[in-house]
TIVEX-813919 format. One line per 5 residues: for each residue y, z, x of N, C-alpha, C, O. Coordinates in nm, 2 decimals. Example, Ala and Ser with C-alpha at 12.3 -4.5 7.8 and 13.67 -1.06 7.14 Angstrom:
BEGIN
-0.57:0.78:1.32:-0.45:0.78:1.23:-0.33:0.78:1.32:-0.33:0.85:1.42  -0.22:0.71:1.28:-0.11:0.71:1.37:0.00:0.79:1.29:0.11:0.80:1.34;
END
This chain:
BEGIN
-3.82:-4.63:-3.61:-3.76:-4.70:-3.49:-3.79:-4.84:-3.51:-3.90:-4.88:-3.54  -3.68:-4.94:-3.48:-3.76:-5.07:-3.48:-3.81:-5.11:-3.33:-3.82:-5.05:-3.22  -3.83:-5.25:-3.37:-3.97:-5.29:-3.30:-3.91:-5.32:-3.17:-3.97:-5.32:-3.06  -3.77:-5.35:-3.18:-3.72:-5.43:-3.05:-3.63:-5.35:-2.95:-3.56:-5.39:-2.85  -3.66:-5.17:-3.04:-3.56:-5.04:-2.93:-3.72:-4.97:-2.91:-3.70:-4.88:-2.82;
-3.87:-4.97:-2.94:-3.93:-4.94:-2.92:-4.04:-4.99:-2.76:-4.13:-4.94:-2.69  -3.96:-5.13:-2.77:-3.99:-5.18:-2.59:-3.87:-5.10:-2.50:-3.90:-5.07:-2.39  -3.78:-5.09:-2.54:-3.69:-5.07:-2.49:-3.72:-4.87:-2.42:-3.70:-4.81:-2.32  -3.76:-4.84:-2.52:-3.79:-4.67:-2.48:-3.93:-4.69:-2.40:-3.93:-4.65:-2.28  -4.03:-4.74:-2.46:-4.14:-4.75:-2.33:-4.10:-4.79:-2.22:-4.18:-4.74:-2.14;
-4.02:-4.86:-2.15:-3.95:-4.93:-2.06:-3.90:-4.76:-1.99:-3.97:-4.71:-1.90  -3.80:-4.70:-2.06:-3.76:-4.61:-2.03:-3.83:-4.52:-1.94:-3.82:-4.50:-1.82  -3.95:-4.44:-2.11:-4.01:-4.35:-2.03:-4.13:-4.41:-1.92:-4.15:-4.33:-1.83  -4.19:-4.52:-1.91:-4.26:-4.57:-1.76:-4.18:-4.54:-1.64:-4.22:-4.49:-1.53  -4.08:-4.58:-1.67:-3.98:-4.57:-1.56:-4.00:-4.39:-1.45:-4.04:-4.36:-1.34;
-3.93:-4.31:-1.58:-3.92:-4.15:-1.55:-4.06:-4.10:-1.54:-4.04:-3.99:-1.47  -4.16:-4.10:-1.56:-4.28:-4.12:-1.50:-4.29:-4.17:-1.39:-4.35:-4.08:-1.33  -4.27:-4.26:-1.32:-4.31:-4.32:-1.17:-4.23:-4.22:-1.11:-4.25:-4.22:-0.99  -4.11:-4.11:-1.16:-4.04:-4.03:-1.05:-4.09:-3.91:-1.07:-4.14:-3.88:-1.18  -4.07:-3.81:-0.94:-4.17:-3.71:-0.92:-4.07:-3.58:-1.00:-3.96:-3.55:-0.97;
-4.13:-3.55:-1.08:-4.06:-3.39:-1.18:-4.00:-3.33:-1.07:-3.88:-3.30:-1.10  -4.03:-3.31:-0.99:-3.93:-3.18:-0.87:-3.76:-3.28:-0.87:-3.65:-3.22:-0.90  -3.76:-3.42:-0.83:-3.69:-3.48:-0.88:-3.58:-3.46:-0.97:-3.46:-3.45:-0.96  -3.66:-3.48:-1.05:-3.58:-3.51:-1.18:-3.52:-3.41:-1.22:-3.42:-3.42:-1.29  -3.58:-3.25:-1.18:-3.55:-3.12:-1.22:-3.41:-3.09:-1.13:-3.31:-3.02:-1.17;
-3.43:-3.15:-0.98:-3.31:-3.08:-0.90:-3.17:-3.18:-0.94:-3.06:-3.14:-0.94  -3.21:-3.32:-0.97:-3.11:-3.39:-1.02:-3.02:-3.34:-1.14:-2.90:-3.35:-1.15  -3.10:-3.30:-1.24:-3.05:-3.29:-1.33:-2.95:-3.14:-1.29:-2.82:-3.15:-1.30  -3.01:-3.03:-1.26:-2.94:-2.93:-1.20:-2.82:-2.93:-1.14:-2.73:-2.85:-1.15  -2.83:-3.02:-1.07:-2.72:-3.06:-0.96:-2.64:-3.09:-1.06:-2.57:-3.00:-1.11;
-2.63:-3.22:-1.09:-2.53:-3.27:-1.21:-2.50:-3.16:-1.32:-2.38:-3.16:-1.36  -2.58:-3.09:-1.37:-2.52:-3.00:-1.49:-2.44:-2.90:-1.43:-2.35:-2.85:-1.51  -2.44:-2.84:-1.29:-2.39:-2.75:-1.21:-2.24:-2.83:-1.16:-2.14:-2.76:-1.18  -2.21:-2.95:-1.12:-2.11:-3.00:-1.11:-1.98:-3.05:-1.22:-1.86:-3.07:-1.21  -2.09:-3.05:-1.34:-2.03:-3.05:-1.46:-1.98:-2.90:-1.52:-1.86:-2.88:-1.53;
-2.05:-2.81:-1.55:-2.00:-2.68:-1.53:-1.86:-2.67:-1.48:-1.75:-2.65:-1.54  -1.91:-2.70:-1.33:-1.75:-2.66:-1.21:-1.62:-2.74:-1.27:-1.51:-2.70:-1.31  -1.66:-2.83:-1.28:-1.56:-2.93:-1.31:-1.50:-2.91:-1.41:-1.38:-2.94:-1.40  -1.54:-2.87:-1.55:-1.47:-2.83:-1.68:-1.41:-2.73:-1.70:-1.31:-2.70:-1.77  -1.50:-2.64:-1.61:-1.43:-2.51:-1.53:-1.30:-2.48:-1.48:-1.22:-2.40:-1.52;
-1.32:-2.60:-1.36:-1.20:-2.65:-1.31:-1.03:-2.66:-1.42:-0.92:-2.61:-1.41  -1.09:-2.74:-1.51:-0.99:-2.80:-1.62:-0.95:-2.63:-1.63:-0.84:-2.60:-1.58  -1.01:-2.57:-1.67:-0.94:-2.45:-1.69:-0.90:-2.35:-1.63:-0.83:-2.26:-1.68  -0.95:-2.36:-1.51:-0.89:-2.25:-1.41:-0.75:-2.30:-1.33:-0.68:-2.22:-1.27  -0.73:-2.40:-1.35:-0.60:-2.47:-1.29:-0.47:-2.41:-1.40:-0.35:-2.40:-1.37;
-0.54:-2.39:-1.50:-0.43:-2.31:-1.61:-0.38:-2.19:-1.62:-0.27:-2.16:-1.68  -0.47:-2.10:-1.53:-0.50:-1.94:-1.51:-0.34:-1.90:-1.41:-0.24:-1.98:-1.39  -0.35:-1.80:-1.38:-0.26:-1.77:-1.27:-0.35:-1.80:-1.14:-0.47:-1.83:-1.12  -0.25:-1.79:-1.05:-0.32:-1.86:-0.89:-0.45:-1.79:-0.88:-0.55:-1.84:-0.91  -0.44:-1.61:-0.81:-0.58:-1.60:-0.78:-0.69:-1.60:-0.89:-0.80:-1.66:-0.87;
-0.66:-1.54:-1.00:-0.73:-1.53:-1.07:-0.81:-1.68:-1.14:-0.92:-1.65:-1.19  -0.77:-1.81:-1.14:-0.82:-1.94:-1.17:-0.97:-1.98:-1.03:-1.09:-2.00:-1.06  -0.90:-1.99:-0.91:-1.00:-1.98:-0.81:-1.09:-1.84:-0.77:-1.16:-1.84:-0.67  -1.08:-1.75:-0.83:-1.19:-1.64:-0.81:-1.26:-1.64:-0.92:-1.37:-1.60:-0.93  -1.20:-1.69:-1.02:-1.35:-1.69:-1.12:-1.41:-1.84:-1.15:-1.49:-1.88:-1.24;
-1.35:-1.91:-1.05:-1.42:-2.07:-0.97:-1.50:-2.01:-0.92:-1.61:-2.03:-0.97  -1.50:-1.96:-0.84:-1.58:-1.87:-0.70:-1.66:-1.81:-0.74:-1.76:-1.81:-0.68  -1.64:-1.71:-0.87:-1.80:-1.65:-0.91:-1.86:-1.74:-0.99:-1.99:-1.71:-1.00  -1.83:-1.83:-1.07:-1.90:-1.93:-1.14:-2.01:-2.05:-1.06:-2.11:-2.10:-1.09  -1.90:-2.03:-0.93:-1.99:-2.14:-0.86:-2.07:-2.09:-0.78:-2.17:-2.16:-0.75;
-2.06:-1.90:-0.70:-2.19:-1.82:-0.66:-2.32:-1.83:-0.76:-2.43:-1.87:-0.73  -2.26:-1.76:-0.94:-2.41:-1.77:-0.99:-2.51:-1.93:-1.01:-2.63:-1.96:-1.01  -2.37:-2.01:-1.03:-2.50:-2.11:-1.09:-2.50:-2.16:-0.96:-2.61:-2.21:-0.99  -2.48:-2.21:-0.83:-2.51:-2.31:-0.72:-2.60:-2.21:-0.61:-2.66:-2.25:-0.52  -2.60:-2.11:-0.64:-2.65:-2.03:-0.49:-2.85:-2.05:-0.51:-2.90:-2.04:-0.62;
-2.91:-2.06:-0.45:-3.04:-2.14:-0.43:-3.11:-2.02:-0.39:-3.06:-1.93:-0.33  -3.24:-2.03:-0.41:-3.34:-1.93:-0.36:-3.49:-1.99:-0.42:-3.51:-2.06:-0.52  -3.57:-1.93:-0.34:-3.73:-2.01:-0.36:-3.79:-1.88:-0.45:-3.78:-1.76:-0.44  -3.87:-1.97:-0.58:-3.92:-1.93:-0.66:-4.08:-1.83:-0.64:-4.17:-1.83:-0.55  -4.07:-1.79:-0.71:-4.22:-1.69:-0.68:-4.31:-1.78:-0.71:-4.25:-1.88:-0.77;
-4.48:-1.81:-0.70:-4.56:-1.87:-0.78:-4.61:-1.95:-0.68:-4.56:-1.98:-0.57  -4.76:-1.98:-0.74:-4.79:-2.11:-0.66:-4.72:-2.25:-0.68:-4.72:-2.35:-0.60  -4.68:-2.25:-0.76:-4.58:-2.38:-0.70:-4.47:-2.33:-0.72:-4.42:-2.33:-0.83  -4.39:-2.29:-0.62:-4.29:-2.23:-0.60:-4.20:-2.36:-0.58:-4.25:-2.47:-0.58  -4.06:-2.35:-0.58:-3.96:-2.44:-0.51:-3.81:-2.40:-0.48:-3.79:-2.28:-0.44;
-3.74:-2.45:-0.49:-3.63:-2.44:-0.51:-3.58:-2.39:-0.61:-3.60:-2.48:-0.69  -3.51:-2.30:-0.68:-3.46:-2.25:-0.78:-3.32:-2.20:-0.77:-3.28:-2.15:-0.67  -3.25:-2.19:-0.89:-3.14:-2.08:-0.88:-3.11:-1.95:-0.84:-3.22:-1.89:-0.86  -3.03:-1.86:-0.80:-3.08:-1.74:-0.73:-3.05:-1.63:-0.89:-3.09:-1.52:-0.91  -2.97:-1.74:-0.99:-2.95:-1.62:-1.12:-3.06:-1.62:-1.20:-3.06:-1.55:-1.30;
-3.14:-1.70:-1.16:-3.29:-1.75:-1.27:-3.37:-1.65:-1.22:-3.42:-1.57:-1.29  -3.39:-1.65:-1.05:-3.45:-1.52:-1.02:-3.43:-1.37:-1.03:-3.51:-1.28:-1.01  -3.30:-1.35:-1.05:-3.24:-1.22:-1.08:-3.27:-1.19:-1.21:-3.34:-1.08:-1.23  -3.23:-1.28:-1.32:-3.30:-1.28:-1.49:-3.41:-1.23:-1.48:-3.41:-1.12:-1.52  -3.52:-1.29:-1.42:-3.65:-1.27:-1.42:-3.70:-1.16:-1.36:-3.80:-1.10:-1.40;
-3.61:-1.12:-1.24:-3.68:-1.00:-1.18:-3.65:-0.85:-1.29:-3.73:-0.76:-1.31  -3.48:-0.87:-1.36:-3.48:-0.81:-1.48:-3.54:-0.79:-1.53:-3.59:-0.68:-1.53  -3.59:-0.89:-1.60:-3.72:-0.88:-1.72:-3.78:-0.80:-1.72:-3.79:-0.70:-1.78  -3.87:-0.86:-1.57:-4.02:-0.80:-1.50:-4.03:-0.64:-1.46:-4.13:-0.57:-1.46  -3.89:-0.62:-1.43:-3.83:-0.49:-1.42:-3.91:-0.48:-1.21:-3.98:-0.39:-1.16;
-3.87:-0.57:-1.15:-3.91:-0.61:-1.00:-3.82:-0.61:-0.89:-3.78:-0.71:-0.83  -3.78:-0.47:-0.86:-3.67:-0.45:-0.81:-3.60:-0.53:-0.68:-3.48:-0.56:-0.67  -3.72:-0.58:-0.57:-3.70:-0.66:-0.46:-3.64:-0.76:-0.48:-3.55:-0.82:-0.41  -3.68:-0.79:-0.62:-3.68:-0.97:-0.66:-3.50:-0.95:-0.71:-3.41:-1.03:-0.69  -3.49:-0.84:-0.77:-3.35:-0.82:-0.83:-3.28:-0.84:-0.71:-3.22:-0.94:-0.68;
-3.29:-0.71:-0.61:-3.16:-0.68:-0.48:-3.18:-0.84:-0.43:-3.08:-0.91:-0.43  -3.31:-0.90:-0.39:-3.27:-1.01:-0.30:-3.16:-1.12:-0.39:-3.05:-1.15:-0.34  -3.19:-1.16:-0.50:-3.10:-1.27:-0.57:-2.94:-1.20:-0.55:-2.83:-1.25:-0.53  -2.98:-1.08:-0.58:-2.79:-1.03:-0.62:-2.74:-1.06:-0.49:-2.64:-1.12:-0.49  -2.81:-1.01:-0.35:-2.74:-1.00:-0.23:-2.71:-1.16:-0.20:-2.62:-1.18:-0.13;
-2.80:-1.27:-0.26:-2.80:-1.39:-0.25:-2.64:-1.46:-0.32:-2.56:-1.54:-0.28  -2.65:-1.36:-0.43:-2.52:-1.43:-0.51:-2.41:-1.35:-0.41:-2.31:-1.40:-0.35  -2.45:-1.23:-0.42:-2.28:-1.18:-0.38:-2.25:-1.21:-0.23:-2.14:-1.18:-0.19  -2.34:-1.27:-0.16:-2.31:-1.36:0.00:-2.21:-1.42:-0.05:-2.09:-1.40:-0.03  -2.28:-1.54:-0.16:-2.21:-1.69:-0.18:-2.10:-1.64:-0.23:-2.01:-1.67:-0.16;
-2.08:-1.58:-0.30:-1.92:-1.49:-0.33:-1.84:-1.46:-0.26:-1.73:-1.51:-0.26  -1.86:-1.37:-0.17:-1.75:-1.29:-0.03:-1.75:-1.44:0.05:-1.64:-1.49:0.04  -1.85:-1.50:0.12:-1.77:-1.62:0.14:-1.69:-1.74:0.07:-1.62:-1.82:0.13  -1.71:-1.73:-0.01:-1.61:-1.81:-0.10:-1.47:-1.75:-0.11:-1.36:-1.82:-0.10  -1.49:-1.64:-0.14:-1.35:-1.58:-0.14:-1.31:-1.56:0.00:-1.19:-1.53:0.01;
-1.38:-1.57:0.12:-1.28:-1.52:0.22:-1.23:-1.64:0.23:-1.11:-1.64:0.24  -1.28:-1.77:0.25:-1.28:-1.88:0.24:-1.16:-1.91:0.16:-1.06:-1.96:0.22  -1.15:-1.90:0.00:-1.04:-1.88:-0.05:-0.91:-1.83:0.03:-0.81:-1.90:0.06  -0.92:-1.70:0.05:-0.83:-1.66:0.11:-0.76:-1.71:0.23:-0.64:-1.67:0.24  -0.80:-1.80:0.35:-0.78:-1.81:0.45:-0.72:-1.97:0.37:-0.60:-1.96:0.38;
-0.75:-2.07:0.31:-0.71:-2.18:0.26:-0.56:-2.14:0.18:-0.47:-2.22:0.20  -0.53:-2.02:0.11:-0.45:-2.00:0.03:-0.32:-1.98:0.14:-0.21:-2.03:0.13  -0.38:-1.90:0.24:-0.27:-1.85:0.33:-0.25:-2.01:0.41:-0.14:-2.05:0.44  -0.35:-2.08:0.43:-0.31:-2.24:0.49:-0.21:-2.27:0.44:-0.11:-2.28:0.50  -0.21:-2.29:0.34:-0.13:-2.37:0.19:0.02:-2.29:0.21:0.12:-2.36:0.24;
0.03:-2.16:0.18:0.14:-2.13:0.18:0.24:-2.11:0.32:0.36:-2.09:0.31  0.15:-2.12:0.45:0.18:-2.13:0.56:0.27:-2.31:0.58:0.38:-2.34:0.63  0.15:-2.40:0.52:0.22:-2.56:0.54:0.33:-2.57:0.44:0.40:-2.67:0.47  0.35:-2.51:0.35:0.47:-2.51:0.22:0.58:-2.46:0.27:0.68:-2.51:0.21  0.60:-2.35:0.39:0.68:-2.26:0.41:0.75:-2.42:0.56:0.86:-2.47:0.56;
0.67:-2.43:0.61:0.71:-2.55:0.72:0.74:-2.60:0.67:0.85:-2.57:0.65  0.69:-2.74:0.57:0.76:-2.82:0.51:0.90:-2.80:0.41:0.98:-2.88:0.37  0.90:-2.65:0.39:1.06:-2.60:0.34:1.15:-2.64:0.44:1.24:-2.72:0.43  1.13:-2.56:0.55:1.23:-2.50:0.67:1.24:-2.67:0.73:1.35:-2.71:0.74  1.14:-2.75:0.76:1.23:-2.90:0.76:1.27:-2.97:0.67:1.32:-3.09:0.67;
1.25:-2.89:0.56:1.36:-3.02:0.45:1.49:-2.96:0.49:1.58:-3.03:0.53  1.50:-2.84:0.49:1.60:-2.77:0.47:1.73:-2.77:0.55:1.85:-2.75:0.52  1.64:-2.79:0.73:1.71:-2.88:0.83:1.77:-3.06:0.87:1.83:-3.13:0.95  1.71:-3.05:0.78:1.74:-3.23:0.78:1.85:-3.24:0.70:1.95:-3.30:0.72  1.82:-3.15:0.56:1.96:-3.18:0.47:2.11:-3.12:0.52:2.22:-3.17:0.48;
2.09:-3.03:0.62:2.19:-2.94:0.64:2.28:-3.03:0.75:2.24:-3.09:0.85  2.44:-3.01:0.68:2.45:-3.14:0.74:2.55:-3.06:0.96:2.64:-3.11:1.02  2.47:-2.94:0.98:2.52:-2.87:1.11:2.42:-2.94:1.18:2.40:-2.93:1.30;
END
């Protein structure tokens, strides 16, 4: 490395040191979870209608749905990191609680879906019926 990117990286890491790891861990989470959705996005907009936003909907139940970690320093965690784990461990509580965690965030997403979908086609159907009247020359 030379000498004059070598202040430059101490600079760096001093910096990410003065911030606290819980920090830096939910930040980065956040952003890699938005990044996810979003590329996601790119490609579910390709899909047919429901099928593009329902598997929006379970992508964004496993990785966004939140649940507090076992341990003494427990925190905030993902609810699929705990499900993994209770797998492993073969820890049945730990399994039903995360799935019931994910599959909440699911059924409301999708009902949620559902009720937006029917918005959308409800405001498309009005905005027909007055184009339709204005052009009509009775």
């Amino acid at each position: 490395m030379r000498e004059d990117q070598s202040g430059i990286w101490t600079n760096v890491l001093s910096v990410l040191d003065s911030i606290p790891e819980d920090s830096i861990a939910i930040t980065v989470y956040v952003l890699g979870t938005l990044i996810i959705l979003w590329c996601w996005y790119a490609i579910a907009k390709r899909m047919p209608s429901p099928l593009g936003g329902i598997t929006w909907v379970v992508i964004f139940a496993i990785l966004a749905t939140p649940t507090i970690s076992e341990g003494p320093n427990s925190g905030i965690a993902p609810a699929a990191f705990g499900f993994l784990f209770g797998v492993l461990t073969k820890d049945s509580p730990l399994i039903w609680s995360n799935l019931s965690l994910i599959a909440f965030v699911m059924a409301v997403g999708l009902i949620a879906g559902y009720f937006w979908s029917k918005y959308r086609a409800n405001k498309a159907a009005t905005q027909a019926s007055k184009t339709v009247k204005i052009s009509s020359p009775l």
